[in-house]
C-alpha positions in Angstrom: -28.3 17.1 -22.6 -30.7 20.1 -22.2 -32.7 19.1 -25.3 -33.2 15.2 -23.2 -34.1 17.4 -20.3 -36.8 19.5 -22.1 -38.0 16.4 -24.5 -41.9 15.5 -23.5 -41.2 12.1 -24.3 -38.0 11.6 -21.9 -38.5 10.9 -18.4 -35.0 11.5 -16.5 -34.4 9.7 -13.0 -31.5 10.4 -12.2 -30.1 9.4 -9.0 -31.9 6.0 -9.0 -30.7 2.6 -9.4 -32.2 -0.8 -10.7 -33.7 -3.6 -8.2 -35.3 -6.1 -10.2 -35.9 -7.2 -14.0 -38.9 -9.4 -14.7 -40.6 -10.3 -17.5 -39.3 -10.4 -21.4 -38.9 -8.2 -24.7 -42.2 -6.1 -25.3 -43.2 -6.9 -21.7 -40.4 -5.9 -19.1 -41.4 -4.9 -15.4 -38.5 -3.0 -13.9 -38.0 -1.9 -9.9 -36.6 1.2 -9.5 -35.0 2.5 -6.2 -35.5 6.4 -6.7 -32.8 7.7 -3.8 -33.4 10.4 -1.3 -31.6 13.5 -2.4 -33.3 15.2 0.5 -34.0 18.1 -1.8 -36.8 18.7 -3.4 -35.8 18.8 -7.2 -39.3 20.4 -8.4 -38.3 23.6 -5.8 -34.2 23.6 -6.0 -33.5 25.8 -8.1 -30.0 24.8 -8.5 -28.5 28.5 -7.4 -26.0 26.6 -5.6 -26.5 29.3 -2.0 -26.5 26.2 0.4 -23.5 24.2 -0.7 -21.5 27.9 -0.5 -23.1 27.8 3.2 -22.7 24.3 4.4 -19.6 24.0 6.7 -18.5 20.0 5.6 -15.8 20.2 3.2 -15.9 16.2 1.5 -13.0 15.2 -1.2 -14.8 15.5 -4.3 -15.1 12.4 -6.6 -16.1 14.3 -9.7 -12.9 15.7 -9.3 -10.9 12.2 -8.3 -10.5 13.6 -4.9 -8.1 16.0 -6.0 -10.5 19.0 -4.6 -13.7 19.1 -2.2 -16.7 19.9 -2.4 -19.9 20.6 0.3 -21.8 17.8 2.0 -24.6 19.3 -0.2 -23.8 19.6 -4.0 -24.3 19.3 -7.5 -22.2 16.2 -9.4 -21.3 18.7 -11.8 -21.8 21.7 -13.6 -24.2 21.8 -15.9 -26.1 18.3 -14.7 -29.6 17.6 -15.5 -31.4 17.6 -13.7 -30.1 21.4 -12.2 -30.7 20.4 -8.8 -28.2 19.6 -5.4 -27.8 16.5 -3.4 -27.4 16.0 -0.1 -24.9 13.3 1.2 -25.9 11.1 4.1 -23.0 9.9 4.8 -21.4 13.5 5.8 -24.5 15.3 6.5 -24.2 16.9 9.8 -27.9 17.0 10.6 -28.3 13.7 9.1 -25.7 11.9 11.7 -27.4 13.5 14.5 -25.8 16.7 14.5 -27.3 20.0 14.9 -26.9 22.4 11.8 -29.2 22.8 9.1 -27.5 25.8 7.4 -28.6 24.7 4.2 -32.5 24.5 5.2 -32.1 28.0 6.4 -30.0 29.2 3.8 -32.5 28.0 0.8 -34.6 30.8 -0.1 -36.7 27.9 -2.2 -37.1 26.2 0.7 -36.0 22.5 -1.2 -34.3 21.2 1.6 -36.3 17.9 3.0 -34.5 16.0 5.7 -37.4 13.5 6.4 -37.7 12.2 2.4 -37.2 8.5 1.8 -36.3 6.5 -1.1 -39.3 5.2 -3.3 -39.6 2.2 -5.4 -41.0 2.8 -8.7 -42.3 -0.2 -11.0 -42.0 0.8 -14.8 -43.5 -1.7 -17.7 -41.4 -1.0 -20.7 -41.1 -2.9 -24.2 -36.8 -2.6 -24.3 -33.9 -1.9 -22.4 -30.6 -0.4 -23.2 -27.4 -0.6 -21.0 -25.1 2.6 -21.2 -23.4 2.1 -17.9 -20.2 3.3 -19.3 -16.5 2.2 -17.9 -14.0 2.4 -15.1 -10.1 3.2 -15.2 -7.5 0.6 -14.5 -6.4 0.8 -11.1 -2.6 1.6 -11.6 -1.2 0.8 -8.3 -1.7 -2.3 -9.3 1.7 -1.5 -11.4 4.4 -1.0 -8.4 6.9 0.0 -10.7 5.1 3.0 -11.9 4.2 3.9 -8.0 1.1 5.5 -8.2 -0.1 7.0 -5.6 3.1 6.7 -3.8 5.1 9.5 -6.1 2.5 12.7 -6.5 3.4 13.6 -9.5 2.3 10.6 -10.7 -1.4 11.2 -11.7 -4.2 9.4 -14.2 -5.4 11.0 -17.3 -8.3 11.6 -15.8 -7.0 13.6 -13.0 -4.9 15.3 -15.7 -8.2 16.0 -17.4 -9.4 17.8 -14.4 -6.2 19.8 -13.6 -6.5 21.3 -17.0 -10.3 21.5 -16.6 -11.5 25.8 -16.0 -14.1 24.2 -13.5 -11.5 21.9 -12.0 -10.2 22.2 -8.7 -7.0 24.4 -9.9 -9.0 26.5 -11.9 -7.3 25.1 -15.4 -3.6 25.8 -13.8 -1.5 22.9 -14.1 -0.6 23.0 -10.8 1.1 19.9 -9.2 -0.2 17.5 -6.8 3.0 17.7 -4.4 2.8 21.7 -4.5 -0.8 21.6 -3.7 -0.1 19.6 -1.0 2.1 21.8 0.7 0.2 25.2 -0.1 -2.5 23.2 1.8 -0.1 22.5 4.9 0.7 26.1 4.4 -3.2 26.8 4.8 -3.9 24.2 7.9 -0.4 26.0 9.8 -1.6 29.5 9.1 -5.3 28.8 11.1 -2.7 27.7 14.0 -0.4 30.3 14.3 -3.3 32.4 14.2 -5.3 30.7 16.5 -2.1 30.2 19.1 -1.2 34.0 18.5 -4.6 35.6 19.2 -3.6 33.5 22.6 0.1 35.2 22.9 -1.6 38.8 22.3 -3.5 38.5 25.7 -0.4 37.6 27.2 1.7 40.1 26.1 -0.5 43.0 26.8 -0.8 41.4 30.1 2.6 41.8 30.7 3.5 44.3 28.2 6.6 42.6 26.7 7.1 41.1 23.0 6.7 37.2 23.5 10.0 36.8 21.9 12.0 39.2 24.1 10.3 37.5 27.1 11.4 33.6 25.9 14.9 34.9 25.4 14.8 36.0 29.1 13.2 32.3 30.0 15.8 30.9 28.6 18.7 32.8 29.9 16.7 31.3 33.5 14.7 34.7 34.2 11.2 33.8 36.1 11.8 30.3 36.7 9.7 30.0 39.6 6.5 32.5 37.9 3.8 29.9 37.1 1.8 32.7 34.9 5.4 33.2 32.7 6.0 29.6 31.9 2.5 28.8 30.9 3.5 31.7 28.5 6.8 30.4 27.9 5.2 26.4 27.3 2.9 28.8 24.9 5.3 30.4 23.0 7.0 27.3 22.0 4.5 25.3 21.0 3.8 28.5 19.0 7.4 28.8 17.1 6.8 24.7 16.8 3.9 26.3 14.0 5.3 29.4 12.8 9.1 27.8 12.3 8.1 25.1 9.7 5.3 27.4 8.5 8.1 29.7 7.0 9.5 27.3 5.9 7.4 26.2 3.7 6.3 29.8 2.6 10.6 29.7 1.2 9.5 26.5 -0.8 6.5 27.6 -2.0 7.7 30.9 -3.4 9.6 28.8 -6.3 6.6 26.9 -6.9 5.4 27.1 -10.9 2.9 25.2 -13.0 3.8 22.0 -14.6 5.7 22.6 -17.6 7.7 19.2 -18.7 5.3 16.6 -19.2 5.2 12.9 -19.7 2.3 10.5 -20.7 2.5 6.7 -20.5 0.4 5.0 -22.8 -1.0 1.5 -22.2 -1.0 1.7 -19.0 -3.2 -1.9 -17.6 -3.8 -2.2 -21.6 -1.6 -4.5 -24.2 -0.5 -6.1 -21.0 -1.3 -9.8 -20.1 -1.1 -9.5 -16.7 -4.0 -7.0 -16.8 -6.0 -6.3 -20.0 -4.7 -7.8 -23.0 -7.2 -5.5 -25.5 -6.1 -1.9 -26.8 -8.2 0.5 -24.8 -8.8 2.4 -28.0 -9.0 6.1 -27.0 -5.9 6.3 -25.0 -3.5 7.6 -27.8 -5.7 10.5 -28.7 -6.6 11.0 -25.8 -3.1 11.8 -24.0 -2.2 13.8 -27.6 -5.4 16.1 -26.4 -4.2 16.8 -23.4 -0.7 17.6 -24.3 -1.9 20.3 -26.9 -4.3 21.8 -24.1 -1.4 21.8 -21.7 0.8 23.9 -24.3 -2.1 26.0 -25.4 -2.2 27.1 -21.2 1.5 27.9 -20.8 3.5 27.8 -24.4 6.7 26.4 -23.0 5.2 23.1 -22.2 6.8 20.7 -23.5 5.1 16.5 -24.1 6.8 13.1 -24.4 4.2 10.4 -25.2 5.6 7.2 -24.2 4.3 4.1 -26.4 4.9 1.1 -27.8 2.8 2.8 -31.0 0.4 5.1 -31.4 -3.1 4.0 -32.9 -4.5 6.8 -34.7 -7.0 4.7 -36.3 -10.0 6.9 -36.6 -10.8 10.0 -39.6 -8.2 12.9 -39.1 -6.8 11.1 -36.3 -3.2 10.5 -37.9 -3.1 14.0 -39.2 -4.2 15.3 -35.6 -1.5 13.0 -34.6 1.1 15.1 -36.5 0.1 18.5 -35.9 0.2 17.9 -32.2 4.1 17.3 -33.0 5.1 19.7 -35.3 3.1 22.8 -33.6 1.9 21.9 -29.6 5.8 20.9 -28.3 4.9 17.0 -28.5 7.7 14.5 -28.9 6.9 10.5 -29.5 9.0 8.1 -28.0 8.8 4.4 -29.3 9.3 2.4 -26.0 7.8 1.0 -22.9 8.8 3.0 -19.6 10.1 0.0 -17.4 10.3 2.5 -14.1 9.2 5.7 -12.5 11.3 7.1 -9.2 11.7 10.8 -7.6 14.2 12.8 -8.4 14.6 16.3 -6.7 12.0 18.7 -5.8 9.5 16.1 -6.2 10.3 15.6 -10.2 9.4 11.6 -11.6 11.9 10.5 -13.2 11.2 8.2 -16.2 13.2 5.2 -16.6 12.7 3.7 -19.9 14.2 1.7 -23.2 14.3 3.8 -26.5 13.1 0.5 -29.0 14.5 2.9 -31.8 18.3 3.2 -30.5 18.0 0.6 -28.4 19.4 2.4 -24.8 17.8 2.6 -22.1 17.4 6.5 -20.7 16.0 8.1 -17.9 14.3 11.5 -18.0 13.1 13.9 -15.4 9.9 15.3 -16.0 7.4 17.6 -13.5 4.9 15.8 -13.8 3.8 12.1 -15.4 0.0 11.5 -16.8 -0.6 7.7 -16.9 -2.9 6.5 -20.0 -4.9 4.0 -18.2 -6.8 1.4 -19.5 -10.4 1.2 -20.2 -12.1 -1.5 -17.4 -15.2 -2.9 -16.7 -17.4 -0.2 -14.3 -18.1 -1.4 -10.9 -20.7 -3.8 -9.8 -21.5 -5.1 -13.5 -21.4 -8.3 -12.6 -24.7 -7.4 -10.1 -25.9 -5.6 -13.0 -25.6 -8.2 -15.3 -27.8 -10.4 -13.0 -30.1 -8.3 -12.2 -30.8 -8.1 -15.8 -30.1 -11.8 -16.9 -27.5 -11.0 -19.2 -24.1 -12.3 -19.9 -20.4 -11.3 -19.3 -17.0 -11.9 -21.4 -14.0 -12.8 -20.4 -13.1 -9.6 -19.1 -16.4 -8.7 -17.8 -18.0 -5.9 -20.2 -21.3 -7.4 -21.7 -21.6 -10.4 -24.0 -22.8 -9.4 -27.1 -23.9 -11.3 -30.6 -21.3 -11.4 -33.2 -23.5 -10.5 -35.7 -25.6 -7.4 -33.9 -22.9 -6.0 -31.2 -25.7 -4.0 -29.8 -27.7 -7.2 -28.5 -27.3 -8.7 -25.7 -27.5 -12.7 -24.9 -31.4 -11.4 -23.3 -34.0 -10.6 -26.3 -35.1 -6.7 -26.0 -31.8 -6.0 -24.0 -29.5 -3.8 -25.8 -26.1 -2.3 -25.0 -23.9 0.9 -26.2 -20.4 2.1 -25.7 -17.8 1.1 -23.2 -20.7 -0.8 -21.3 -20.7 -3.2 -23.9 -16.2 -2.8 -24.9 -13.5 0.0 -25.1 -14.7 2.9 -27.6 -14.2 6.5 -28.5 -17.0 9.4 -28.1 -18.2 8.7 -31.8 -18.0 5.0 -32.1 -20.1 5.4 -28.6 -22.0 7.8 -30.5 -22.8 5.7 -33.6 -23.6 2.4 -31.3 -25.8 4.4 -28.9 -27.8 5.2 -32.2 -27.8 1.6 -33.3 -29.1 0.7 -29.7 -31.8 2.7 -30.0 -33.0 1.5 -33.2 -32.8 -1.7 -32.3 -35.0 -1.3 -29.0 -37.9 1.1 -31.4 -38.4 -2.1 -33.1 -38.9 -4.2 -30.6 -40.6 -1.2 -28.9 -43.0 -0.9 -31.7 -43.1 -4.5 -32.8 -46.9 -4.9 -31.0 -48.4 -1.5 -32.9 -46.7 -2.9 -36.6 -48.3 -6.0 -36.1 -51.9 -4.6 -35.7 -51.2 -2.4 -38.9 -50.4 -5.5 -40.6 -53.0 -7.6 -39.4 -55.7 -4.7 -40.1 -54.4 -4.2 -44.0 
C-alpha cells in the first residue's frame, strides 16, 4: 500500500465517493464527491496527539463496535493516506458545541472546521470496480441468537479480538466479561464521585458514614435534616458500591477464551439465504483457530461443517496440520441450536452426520463463519455506473471475460464481482487491470498503427 501511495502515476482519494458516470469506454467523465475530513491531509501528520486529546469516545466500526475510538481518528493503522478524520456526526464543535481540543492540540495546525466537500470531474479511458463485500447478517438466523448470547460473535469480530491492534490487545477476552469489567469501570467513577461527597460529610461530623447509618437506622437523628441528607447519601452510595463488589467477586475468575467453536456456512449453502459457497470461510475459521492456540496453548477448536473445502494449493495440507498440531478437531454436521449455559458459556446443539446422534457441547465462546454478501448500496452503485446485477446482487459479468462488466471499459475484481479468497482477488485484480490498459491505451496503439 505504501508503494500505491509513493507511485507518481497513482492519484489516491480516499474518502470520496462517486456521483455521476457519463460518457463511454476511452471517454468516461466521472463526478467525484471529495468529503470534508476537516483536516488538512497535506499538514496532518498523522501523530495521532488530537484523537489521544478529544473527549468523545464513538464505538469503533473498524473494530465491529467491539471497542471505541475518538470523534477524530484514523480508519486504521497504517491507512494511506496517514492522515485523521474528523466525524461530523459526533464532533462536538461541529454540533454546536464548544471544544476544539483537537485544533489546539495539533501542533501542525491541520484541523479545518470550515472545509467543505468538493466535486471533482475526472475524464478517464476505464473503470475498475473493487468495492469488495459485506458479511451475512446472522440474526437473521434466530436459532443461532446472535446478538442476543455474547459469546456468540462473527469471524470478523473474532479476527479483531485476536488482532495485537484490536480492542483487547490480541487477548481473547470474551464479549460478556468485557461487558462487565466495563460496568465495573462506569460503577467505580460513581462510587468515587458519591464518596468524594461522603468525605465532606464525615469530616463535618467527624464520624465513619457507616457507623453513622447504623445509628440512623437503630432511629438516632430522626428529626436532623443535615443527617438524613447524609443518610439518603449513603444509601444511594452502598446502592453503587454493593453491586460494584460484586462484580469485582465475578470478575476475579474471569480468563481468556480457551474452548472454542466455529460454525461454518453460516447464511451460505443455505436456500433461505445464499445458496453459493462463500469460498474462504473454511480456511478462514482454520486460521483463526491456529492463531487462537498459538496465544494460549490450551485452546482447544471444534470446526463445525457440513465439509470443509480446502480447494486451493497447500490448502488441504494446511487443513491437516491445523489438526494434528494447533488443538483443532472437525466435526461433520450442521449445528441445529445455540443456547446459554452457565457462566455465560454457548452451548452448541448439534447432529454428528458421522454417528448419527445429536450432542450438545459447551464451549466459551462460538465464532460464526458467515457468508460472503453483496456490500451495501451496490445496487446505487451499479446505477450510477450503468451496470448490471445477478441474482444475488454482486456484478454481472461475461461468461467468457469474468472481469467485464455488461458496460464496455467497465471492469470488476474480487468479491465485488463474487465470493473469492485474497489470491483469486489478487490474480482477478491483475486481470482487471490489463483489461482496462488496453482499453486505456487502445487510442495511442491506433496512431502507432495508423503511422506504420
Amino acid at each position: 500500500m505504501l508503494d500505491v501511495g509513493r507511485h507518481p502515476n497513482i492519484e489516491l482519494l480516499a474518502y470520496t465517493e462517486v456521483e455521476k458516470v457519463e460518457g463511454e469506454a476511452e471517454n468516461f467523465k466521472v463526478t467525484l464527491r471529495r468529503k470534508a475530513r476537516y483536516v488538512e491531509e497535506d499538514r496532518c501528520t498523522g501523530c495521532g496527539a488530537c484523537a489521544e486529546k478529544c473527549p468523545t469516545a464513538v464505538p469503533d466500526a473498524f473494530n465491529e463496535g467491539l471497542g471505541y475510538r475518538s470523534a477524530i481518528y484514523s480508519y486504521f493503522a497504517q491507512g494511506i493516506p496517514s492522515t485523521h478524520t474528523i466525524d461530523p456526526d459526533h464532533c462536538r464543535q461541529l454540533n454546536g458545541k464548544k471544544c476544539g481540543i483537537c485544533a489546539k492540540t495539533c501542533q501542525a495546525e491541520a484541523i479545518n472546521f470550515e472545509q467543505k466537500d468538493r466535486i471533482i470531474e475526472l475524464n478517464v479511458g476505464a473503470i475498475i470496480i473493487a468495492a469488495g463485500y459485506d458479511i451475512f447478517d446472522p440474526s437473521l438466523i434466530p436459532e443461532y441468537r446472535y446478538r442476543e448470547i455474547a459469546n456468540v460473535v462473527t469471524a470478523i469480530e473474532f479476527e479483531r479480538l485476536l488482532s495485537a491492534s484490536g480492542p483487547t490487545g490480541g487477548h481473547m477476552d470474551r464479549p460478556s466479561d468485557r461487558a462487565v469489567e466495563a460496568e465495573i469501570e462506569a460503577l467505580e467513577k460513581k462510587a468515587k464521585k458519591s464518596q468524594k461527597a461522603l468525605d465532606k460529610l464525615e469530616k463535618k461530623f467527624d464520624e465513619p458514614s457507616a457507623a453513622f447509618y447504623r445509628k440512623y437506622q437503630a432511629g438516632e437523628y430522626k428529626d436532623d435534616e443535615d443527617r438524613k441528607k447524609w443518610a439518603d447519601k449513603y444509601a444511594a452510595h452502598l446502592t453503587v458500591t454493593e453491586p460494584l463488589e460484586e462484580l469485582k467477586k465475578k470478575a476475579e475468575a474471569f480468563t481468556v477464551a480457551k474452548r472454542l467453536a466455529f460454525i461454518q456456512c453460516v447464511g451460505s449453502r443455505d436456500f433461505r439465504f445464499y445458496p453459493f459457497c462463500s469460498g474462504y470461510c473454511c480456511m478462514h475459521s482454520i486460521k483463526e483457530a491456529m492463531i487462537a492456540q498459538e496465544h494460549v496453548p490450551e485452546t482447544t477448536s471444534t470446526i463445525f461443517g457440513m465439509d470443509i473445502r480446502a480447494v486451493g494449493k497447500g490448502f488441504e495440507e494446511y487443513k491437516i496440520r491445523g489438526g494434528n498440531n494447533s488443538n483443532i478437531t472437525y466435526v461433520r454436521g450442521r449445528v441445529a441450536e445455540i443456547t446459554e449455559g452457565p457462566d455465560n458459556n454457548p452451548v452448541v446443539i448439534y447432529e454428528d452426520t458421522r454417528e448419527r446422534k445429536v450432542k450438545r457441547q459447551e464451549f466459551d465462546m462460538v465464532v460464526l463463519a458467515t457468508a460472503c454478501a453483496p456490500i451495501k448500496g451496490i445496487a446505487g452503485l451499479a446505477k450510477t455506473l450503468g451496470i448490471e446485477l445477478d441474482n444475488y446482487n454482486f456484478i454481472k459479468t461475461s461468461p467468457l471475460s469474468p472481469v467485464d462488466t455488461t458496460t464496455p471499459g467497465i471492469f470488476v475484481c474480487g468479491c465485488a464481482e463474487s465470493p473469492m479468497d485474497v489470491p483469486e482477488s489478487v490474480a482477478q485484480a491483475s486481470s482487471a487491470a490489463e483489461r482496462a490498459a488496453e482499453i486505456a491505451f487502445q487510442p495511442e496503439l491506433e496512431k502507432e498503427k495508423a503511422v506504420a
